[in-house]
N, C-alpha and C positions, 0 to 999 in steps of 0.2 A: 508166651510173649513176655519181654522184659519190660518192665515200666522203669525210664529216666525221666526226671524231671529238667524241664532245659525253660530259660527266663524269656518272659513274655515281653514281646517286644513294645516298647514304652511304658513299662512297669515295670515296680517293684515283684512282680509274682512270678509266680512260674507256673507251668502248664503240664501235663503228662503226656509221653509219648512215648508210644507201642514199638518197640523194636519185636519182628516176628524170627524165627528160628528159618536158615536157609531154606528148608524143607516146606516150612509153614508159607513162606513169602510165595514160592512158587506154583501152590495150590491155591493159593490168594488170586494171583495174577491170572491163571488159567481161569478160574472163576470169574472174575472181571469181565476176561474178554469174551465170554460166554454170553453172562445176562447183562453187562453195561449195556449193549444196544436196545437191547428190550426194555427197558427204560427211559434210555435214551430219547427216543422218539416222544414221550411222554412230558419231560418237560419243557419249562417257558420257554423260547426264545431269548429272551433279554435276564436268562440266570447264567453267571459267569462262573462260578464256583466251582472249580474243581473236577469243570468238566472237558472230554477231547477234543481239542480244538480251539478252545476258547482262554482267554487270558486276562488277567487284571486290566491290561491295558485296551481289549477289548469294551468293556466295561466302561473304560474313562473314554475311549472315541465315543462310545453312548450316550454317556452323559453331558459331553461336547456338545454333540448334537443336538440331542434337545434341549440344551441351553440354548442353543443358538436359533432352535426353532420357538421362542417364547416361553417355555416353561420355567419357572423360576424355582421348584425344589426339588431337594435330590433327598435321597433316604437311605442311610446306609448303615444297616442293620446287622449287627455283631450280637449272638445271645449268650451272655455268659454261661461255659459249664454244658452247653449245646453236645456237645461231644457224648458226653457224659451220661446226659441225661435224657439218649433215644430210648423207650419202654421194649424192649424184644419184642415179646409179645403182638406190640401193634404192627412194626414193621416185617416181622415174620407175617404177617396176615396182608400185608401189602404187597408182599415181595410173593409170597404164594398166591395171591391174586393173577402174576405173570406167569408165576412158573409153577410147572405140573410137576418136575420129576422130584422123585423125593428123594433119588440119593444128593442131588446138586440140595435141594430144601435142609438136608441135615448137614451138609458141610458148613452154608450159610452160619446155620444156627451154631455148629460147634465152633465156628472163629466168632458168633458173638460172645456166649459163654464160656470159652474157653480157659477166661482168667487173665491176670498178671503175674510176674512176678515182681516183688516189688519187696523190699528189703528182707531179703532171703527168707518168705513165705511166699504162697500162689493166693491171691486176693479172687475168689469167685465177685464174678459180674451179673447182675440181672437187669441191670439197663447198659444204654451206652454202646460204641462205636467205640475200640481203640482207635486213636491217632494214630499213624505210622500204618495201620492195617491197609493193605492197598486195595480194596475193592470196600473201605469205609463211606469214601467220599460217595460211590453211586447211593448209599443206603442211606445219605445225612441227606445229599438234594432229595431223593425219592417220599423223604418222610417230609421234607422242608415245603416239598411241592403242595403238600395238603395246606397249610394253613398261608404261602403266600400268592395264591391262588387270583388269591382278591382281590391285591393288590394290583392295578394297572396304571398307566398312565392317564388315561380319561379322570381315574379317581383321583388322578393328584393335579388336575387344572386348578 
């Protein structure tokens, strides 16, 4: 995978992202369309990110609404470096929780640690989710679902 750096919108910064090799993108995708659904079913309802179906603007009819139904706060939660900083380890043992086969289990694992490349060397990864990887986003909500769990409405009256 290539890492380019491209500038973070409203900032001075800039962010990494994963361009994957022809070859690499559509074993990515075949994989997606495999265990996205098995997942799928798993999370919240009212999580917008980056999943089928759903859209930013989905999100803001959401929040419409419950403003409109009384509620007076909204939360909108950006973690810096989130990318970055998923542990392998733990979401291999999340995502093996779903899934039995272990040739699909080693693929997973080989686009985690697969690397970058990033100013004409390959940078090993042992945490983190490239950006651009296209079956990243199912493993960022998958892991994200553990800790905003808790988080409901009733809690924010």
């Amino acid at each position: 995978m290539k890492r380019v750096w491209i500038p973070k919108a409203g900032s001075a910064e800039k962010r990494p992202l994963g361009i994957p090799t022809v070859k690499d993108r559509v074993v990515q995708q075949a994989v997606r369309l495999v265990v996205e659904p098995i997942f799928e079913i798993g999370f919240h309802p009212h999580s917008y990110g980056f999943r089928p179906g759903r859209c930013c603007q989905d999100a803001l009819r959401r929040v419409d609404a419950q403003l409109k139904s009384g509620l007076l706060h909204v939360a909108d939660v950006d973690i810096k470096g989130y990318f970055d900083a998923i542990p392998h380890d733990q979401l291999m043992e999340k995502v093996s929780a779903k899934i039995a086969d272990g040739r699909v289990l080693d693929l997973i694992r080989g686009f985690l640690e697969s690397g970058v490349m990033g100013e004409m060397r390959v940078e090993q990864s042992e945490s983190g989710t490239p950006q651009g990887e296209s079956s990243a986003p199912c493993w960022q909500t998958s892991i994200s679902t553990n800790w905003t769990g808790g988080w409901t409405i009733s809690a924010m009256r």
